[in-house]
C-alpha positions in Angstrom: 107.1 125.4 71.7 109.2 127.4 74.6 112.5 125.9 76.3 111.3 122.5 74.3 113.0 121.4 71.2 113.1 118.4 68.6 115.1 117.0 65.7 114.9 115.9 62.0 114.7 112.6 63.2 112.1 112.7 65.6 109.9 114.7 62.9 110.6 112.0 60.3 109.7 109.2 63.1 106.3 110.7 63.4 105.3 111.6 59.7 106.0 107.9 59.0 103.7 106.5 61.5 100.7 104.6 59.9 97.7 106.2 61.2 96.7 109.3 62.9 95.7 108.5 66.2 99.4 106.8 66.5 100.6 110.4 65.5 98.4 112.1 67.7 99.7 110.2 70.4 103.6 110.8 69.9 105.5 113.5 71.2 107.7 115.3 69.4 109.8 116.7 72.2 110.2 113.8 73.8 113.7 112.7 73.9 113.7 108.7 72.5 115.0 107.1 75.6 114.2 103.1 76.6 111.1 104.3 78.5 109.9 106.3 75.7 110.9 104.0 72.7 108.7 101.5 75.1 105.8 104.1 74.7 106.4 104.2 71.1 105.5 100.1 70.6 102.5 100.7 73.1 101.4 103.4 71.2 101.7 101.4 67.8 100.7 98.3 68.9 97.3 100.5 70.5 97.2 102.8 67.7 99.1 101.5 64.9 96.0 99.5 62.9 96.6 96.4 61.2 100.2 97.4 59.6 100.9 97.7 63.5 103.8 94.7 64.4 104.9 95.1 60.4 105.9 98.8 61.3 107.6 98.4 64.4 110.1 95.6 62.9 110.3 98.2 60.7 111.3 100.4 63.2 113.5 98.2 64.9 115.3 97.3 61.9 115.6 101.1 61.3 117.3 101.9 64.6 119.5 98.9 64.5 120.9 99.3 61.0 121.5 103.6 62.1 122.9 102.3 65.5 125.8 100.3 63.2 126.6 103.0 60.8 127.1 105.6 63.9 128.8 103.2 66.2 130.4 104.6 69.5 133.7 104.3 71.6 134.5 105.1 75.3 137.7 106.2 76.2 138.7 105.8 79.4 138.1 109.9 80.2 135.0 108.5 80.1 134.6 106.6 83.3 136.2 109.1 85.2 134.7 111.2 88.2 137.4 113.1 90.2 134.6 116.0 90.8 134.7 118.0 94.1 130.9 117.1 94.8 131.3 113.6 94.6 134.2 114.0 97.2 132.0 115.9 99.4 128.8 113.2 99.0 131.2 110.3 99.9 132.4 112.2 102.8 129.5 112.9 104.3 127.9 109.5 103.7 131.0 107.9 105.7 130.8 110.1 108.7 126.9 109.5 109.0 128.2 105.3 108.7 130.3 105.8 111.2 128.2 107.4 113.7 125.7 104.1 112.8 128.2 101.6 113.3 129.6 102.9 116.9 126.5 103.7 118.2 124.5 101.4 120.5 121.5 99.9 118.5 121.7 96.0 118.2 123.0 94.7 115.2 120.1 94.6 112.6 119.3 98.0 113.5 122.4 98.9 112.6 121.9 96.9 109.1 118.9 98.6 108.7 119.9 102.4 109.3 123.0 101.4 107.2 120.5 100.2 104.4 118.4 103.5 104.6 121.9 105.5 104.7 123.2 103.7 101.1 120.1 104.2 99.5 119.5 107.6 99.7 123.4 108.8 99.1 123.2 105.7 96.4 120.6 108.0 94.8 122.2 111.2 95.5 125.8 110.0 93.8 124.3 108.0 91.2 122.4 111.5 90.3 125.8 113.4 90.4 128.0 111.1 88.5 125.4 111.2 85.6 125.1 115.2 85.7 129.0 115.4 86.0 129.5 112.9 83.4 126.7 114.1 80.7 128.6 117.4 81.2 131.8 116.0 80.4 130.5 114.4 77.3 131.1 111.2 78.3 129.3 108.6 75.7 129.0 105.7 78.5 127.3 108.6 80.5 124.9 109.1 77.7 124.1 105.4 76.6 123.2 104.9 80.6 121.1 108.3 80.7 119.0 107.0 77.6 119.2 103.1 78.5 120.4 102.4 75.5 123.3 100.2 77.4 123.1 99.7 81.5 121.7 102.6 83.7 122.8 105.3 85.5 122.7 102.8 89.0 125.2 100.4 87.3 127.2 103.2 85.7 127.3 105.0 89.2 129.1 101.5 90.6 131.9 101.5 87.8 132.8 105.5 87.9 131.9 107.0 91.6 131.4 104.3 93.7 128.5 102.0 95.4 129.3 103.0 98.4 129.2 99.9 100.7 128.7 96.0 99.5 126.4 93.3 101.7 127.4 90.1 102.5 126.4 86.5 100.5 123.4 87.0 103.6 122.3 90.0 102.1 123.7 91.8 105.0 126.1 95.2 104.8 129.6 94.8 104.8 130.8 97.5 107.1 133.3 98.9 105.0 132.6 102.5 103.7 133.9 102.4 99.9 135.5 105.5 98.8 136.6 105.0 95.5 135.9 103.8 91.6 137.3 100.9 89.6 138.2 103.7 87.5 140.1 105.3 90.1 141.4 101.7 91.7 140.2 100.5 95.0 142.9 100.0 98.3 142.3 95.7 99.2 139.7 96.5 102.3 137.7 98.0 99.7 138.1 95.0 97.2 137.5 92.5 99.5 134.2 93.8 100.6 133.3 94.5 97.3 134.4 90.8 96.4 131.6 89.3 98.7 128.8 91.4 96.5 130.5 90.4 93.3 130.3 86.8 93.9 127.0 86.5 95.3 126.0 88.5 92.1 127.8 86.0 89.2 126.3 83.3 91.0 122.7 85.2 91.0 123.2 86.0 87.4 124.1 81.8 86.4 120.6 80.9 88.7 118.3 84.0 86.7 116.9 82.0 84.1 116.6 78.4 86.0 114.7 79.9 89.2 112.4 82.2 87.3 111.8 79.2 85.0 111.5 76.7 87.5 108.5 78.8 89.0 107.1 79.7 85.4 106.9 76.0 85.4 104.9 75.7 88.6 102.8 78.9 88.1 101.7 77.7 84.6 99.8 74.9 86.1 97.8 76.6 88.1 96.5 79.4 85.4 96.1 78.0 82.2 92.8 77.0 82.5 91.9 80.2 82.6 91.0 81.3 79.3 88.4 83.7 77.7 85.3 82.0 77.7 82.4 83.9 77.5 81.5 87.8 76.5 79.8 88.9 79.8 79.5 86.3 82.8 76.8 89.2 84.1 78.4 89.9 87.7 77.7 93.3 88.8 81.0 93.0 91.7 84.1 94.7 91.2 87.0 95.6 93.1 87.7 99.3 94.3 90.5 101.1 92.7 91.5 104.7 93.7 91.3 107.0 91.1 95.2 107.8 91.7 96.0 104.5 90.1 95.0 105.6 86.4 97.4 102.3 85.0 94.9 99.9 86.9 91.4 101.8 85.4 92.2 102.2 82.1 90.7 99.5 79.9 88.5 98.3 82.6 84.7 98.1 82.5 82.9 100.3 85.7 81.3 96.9 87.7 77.7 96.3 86.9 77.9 98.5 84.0 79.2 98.2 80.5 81.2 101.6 80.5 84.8 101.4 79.6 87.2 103.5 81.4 89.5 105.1 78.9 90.8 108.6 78.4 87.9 110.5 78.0 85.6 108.8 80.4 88.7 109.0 82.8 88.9 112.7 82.6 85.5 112.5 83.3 85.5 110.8 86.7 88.4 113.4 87.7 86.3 116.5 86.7 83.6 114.8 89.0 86.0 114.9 91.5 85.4 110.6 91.6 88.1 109.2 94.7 88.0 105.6 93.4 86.0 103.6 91.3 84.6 99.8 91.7 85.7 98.3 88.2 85.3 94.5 87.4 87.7 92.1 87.9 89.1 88.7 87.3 88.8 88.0 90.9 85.4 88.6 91.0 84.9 87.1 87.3 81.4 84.7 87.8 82.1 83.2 84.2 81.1 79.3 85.4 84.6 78.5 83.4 87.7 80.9 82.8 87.1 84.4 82.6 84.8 86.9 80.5 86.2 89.4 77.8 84.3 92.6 80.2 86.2 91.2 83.7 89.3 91.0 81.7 89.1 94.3 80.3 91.3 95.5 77.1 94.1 94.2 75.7 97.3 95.8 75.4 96.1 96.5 71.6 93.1 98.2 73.1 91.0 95.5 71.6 89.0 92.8 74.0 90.7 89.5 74.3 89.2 87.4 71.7 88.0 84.2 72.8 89.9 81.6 73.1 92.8 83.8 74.4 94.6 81.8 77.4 95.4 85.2 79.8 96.4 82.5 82.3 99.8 81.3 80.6 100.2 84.9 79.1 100.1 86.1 83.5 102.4 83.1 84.0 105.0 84.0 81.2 104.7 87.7 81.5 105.7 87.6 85.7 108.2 84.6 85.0 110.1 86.9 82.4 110.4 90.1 84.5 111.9 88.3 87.4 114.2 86.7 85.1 115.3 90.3 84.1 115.7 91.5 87.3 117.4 88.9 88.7 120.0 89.6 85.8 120.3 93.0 86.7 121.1 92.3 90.7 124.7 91.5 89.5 125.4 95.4 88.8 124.0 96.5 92.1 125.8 96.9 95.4 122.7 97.6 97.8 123.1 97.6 101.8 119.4 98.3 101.7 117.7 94.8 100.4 117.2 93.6 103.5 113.7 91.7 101.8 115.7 90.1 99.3 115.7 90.4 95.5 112.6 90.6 93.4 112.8 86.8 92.4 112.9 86.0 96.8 110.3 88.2 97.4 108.0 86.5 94.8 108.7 83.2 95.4 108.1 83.4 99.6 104.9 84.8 98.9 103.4 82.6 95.9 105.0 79.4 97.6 103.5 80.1 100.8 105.3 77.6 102.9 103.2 76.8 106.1 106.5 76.6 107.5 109.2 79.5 107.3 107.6 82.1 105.5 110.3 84.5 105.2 110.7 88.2 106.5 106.6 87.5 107.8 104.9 90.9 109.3 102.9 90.7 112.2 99.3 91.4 112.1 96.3 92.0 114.9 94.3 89.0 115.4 91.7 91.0 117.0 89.9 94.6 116.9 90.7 96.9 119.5 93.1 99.7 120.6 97.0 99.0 121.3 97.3 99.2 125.3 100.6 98.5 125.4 103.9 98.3 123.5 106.1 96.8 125.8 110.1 94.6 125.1 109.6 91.6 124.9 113.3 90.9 125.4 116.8 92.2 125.4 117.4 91.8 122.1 115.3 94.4 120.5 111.9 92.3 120.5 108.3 94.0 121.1 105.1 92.5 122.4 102.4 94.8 121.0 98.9 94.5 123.0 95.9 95.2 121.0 92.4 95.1 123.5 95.0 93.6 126.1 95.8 90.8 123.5 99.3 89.7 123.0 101.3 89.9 119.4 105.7 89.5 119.0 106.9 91.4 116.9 110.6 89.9 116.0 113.6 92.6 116.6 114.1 92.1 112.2 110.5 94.2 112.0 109.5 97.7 112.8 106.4 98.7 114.6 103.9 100.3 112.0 101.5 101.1 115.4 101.8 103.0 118.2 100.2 103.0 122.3 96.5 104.3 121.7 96.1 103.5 117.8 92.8 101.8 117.1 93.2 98.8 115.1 91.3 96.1 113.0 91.8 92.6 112.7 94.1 91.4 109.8 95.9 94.8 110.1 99.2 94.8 110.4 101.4 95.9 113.5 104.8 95.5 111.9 106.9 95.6 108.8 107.5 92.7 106.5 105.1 90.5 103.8 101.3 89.3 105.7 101.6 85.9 105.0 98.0 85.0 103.1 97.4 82.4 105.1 97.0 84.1 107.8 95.3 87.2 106.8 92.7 84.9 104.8 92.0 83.0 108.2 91.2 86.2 109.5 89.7 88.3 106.8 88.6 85.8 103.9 89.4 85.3 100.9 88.6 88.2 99.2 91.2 90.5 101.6 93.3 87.4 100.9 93.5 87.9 97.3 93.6 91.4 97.3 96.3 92.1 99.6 98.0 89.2 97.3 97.5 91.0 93.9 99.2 94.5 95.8 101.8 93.1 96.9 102.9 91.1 93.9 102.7 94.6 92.0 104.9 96.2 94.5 107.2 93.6 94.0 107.1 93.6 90.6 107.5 97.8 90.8 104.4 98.3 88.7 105.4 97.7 85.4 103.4 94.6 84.9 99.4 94.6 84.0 97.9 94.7 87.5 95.6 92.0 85.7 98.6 89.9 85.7 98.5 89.6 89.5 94.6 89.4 90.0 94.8 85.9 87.7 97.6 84.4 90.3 95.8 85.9 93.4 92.0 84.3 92.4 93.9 80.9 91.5 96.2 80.5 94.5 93.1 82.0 96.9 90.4 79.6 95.8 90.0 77.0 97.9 87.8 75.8 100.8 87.3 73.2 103.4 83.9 72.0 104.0 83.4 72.2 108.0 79.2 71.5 108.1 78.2 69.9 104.5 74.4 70.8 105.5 72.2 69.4 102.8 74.4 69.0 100.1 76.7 66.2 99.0 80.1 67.2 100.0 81.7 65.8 102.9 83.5 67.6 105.9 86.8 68.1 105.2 86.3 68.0 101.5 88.4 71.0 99.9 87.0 72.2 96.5 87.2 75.1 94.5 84.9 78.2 95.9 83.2 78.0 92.4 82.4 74.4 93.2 79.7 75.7 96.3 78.5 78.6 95.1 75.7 77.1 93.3 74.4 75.0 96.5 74.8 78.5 98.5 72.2 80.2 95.9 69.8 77.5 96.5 68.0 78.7 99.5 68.9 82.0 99.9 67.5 84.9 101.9 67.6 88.6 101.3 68.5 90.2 104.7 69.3 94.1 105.4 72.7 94.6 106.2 72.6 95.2 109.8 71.1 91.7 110.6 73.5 89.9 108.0 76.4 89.4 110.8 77.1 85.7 111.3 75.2 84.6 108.3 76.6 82.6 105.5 77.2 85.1 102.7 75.0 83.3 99.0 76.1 85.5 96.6 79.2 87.7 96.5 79.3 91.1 97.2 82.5 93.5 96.3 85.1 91.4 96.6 83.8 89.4 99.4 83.3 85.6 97.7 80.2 83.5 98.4 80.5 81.2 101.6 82.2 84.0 103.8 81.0 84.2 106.9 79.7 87.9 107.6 81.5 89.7 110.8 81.3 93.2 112.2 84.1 94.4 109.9 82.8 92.8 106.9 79.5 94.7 107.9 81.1 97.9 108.3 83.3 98.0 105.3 80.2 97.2 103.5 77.7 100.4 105.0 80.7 102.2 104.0 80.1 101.1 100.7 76.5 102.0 100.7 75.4 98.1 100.5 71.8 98.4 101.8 71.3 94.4 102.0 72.9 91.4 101.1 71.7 87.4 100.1 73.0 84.8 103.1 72.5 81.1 102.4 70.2 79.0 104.2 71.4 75.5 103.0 73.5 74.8 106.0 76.9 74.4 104.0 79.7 75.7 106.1 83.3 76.6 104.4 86.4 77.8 105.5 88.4 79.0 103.6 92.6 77.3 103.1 95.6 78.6 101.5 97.3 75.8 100.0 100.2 77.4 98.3 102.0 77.6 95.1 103.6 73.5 95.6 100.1 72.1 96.3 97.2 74.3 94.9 97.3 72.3 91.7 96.8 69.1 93.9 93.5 70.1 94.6 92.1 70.0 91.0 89.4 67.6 90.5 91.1 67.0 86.6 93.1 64.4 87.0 95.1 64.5 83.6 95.3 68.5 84.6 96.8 67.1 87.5 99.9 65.2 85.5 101.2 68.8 84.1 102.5 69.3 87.5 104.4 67.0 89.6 104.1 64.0 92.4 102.5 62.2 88.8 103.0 58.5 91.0 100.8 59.6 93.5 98.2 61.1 91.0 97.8 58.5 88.8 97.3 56.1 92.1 94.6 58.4 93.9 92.4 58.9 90.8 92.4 55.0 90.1 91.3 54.5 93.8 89.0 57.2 93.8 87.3 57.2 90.0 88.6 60.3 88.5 87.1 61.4 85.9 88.9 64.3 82.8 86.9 66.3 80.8 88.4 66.3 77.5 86.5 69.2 76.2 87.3 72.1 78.9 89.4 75.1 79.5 92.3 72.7 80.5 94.4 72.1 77.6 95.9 69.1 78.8 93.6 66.4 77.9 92.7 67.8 74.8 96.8 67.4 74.1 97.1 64.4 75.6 94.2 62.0 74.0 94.4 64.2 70.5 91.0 65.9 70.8 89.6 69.0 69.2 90.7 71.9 71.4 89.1 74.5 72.4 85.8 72.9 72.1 83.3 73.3 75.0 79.7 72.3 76.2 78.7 76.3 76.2 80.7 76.8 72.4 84.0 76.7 71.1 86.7 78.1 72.8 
């Protein structure tokens, strides 16, 4: 093909490949880096047939045994970057931190234009020490440019420079640095640099026990969930644009049983389709775990068999990643974190404290225009008023609004993380879990299943308080599962046209909207949008509201008391279920008490599973 080329080996790679849509699917001229040697396993592991896993150990036996007989040294020419350009970059970058640092913003302004600064010439130098290094045929240059060992960030730090350090607060060190540890760096320049380096080996002896301390406390809450049933029969979805092509492949279009894959994909593009409404986990209406058409495909492109626990593989799967990046903070020197690292970021928003959420944006409590945007001190502080109502927004944050926007309630006037708690007071909880299954992925950077993140948003967003118990049995205050209520919702239902559903008790769920939401405008106007002509409202009297408990307590609310013991507080359990009754189902989609008492597993009342 023109300007591409391939090699021997590459040819050789592909006519061993086991079948021929795992050939079809290779590219030849594809140079064999970490992200397409990832590809490669996909592609088998999708493609490969049944001799799939035995060919890539194969592989990966292959590569390893080659990667010994070649072996590779790195003189020190090769960590060397004297190059006039890189001069010119780090000149440039410490006039523009100067100018920051005398000027007159407060102090975390300055922190944050200096973050902004580092990360774009961070991006720029780490491009032209590769480029300069590749050209020097430099083998540490090449091992980062293919991943094969570190990446052209961490390779940037050792042979150009990271440019500026932060502080064990996360916070920039304002100290421009100018040179390499290959070069050798003046003592201002080490002792900032000192501050990031400790922080980091301290980071690096904490990445397996914090990510594993939360995998312990995530797994809890999810692994109940577990393929169930073929098709719980919902016909919600959520609504995914048609940009996102990671998050609609190997999903089923909602109320249908069409699969989204390539071909029907290509489809929806030539129909010029802006997003589709595909099932979903969090809508899942399985009366235990989830169904094989909500869950979608596997990473085989086969259907989760039943039986299959996705809950512990979403637990595992997010734990490990954050492990790995956590691991990798201690070759970074970033003035431009200001959220924290991936692991922080995670954590403050699974947790949930009801105290201290960290870095928490501001959102609009009411519909309405912004009338004002006035200080709200000297210190860099706004209040932003939306239909004349008051909001702070803290001095850390920047304003995402501006004097005559319109705005909707649970929309946010400010930088940061929405903390769910509130935005699922205001909202319910399907915005709750939504916004909650987003953010996690932007976190995460996309990498992960998007499914991954739907599991921990419907399990962490489930729960209600009963305010008005109506005709059933529940008691105020009572909190139960949303799954719990539904079934005394649907028992005297009304079908009303949508324009005279505000303030009635949604029965049945609609989109992403769960049953027991109480209809306002907004809900009825996102819902015209979606061309809902009516909807079913409850007329039992049963009033919920909907709580965010958090990542430390939502297993406390489970009404399986051996369930309960996985987790902690296991005094306290054992006490409230004697004084209360309790009663464990030992055939369910909890594994506990099937491990615990020695029963059959996986055995049901609707079948085995």
């Amino acid at each position: 093909m023109a300007n591409e080329f391939t090699t021997p080996g590459a040819i050789k790679l592909k006519s061993e490949l086991p079948t021929e849509a795992a050939k079809k699917d290779f590219d030849l001229y594809r140079p064999l880096d970490k992200t397409a040697m990832s590809d490669l396993v996909r592609n088998l592991v999708k493609n490969g047939g049944p001799g799939a896993m035995e060919h890539v150990n194969s592989l990966a036996k292959t590569f390893f045994n080659r990667a010994t007989e070649i072996g590779a040294s790195t003189p020190l020419s090769d960590y060397i970057n004297d190059s006039d350009e890189r001069q010119a970059i780090i000149d440039e970058f410490d006039m523009k931190a100067q100018m920051i640092l005398n000027g007159p913003d407060t102090k975390q302004v300055k922190y944050q234009k200096l973050g902004d600064l580092k990360d774009l010439y961070g991006s720029k130098i780490s491009k032209q020490n590769l480029q300069y290094l590749l050209e020097q045929g430099s083998t540490a240059a090449r091992m980062a440019s293919s991943g094969a060992r570190g990446n052209p960030g961490q390779l940037s730090s050792g042979t150009s420079t990271p440019l500026m350090s932060n502080n064990v607060k996360g916070e920039p060190v304002p100290v421009v640095i100018k040179h390499s540890f290959a070069q050798g760096m003046d003592p201002a320049e080490m002792i900032a640099l000192s501050y990031m380096g400790r922080g980091s080996t301290v980071m690096a002896q904490l990445s397996t026990a914090l990510p594993g301390a939360l995998f312990k406390k995530l797994s809890p809450t999810l692994f109940h969930e577990v393929v169930t049933v073929t098709d719980c029969g919902t016909k919600n979805g959520i609504c995914v644009p048609m940009s996102d092509k990671k998050n609609l492949l190997g999903r089923f279009i909602q109320g249908t049983s069409v699969l989204i894959d390539e071909a029907k994909l290509k489809e929806l593009q030539n129909d010029n389709v802006k997003k589709v409404y595909v099932r979903s986990t969090m809508t899942c209406e399985a009366k235990e775990g989830v169904c094989q058409r909500c869950f979608g495909l596997m990473a085989n492109g086969m259907l989760p068999e039943i039986g299959t626990n996705v809950g512990v593989i979403a637990a595992q799967s997010v734990s490990e990643v954050l492990t790995q990046a956590m691991l990798s903070t201690k070759h970074k020197a970033s003035a431009g974190e200001r959220k924290g690292n991936s692991y922080e970021q995670a954590n403050n928003l699974l947790s949930n404290p009801s105290e201290n959420f960290q870095n928490e944006a501001t959102i609009s409590t009411t519909n309405g225009k912004v009338n004002a945007i006035t200080p709200a001190s000297s210190l860099g502080d706004y209040h932003v008023y939306v239909d004349h109502k008051q909001h702070f927004v803290p001095r850390s944050q920047n304003l995402e609004v501006k004097e005559g926007d319109e705005v909707k309630i649970g929309q946010r006037l400010s930088t940061g993380t929405i903390n769910p708690r509130t935005l699922v007071s205001l909202r319910g909880i399907g915005a709750g879990r939504e916004y909650m299954a987003h953010e996690l992925r932007d976190i995460y950077g996309g990498g992960l299943d998007p499914r991954h993140f739907e599991l921990i948003a419907k399990n962490l967003i489930k729960f209600v308080e009963v305010t008005d118990p109506g005709q059933t049995a529940f008691l105020p205050g009572e909190k139960v599962d949303i799954n719990q209520v539904r079934k005394y919702l649907e028992t005297k239902l009304t079908e009303l046209p949508i324009e005279k559903a505000e303030g009635k008790v949604l029965a049945k769920g609609v989109f992403s909207l769960t049953p027991g939401t109480l209809l306002d405008a907004n809900h009825i106007e996102q819902l015209q949008k979606d061309g809902v002509k009516s909807v079913s409202v409850s007329n039992s009297g049963l009033k919920v509201k909907p709580i965010v408990p958090g990542l430390q307590s939502a297993k406390m609310l489970d009404k399986d008391w051996i369930s309960k013991l996985s987790f902690s507080r296991l005094r306290d359990t054992l006490k409230e279920s004697a004084a209360v009754g309790a009663e464990s189902d030992i055939h369910s989609v909890s594994p506990i008490s099937s491990y615990v008492l020695g029963h059959e597993f996986g055995d049901g009342k609707d079948g085995k599973y």
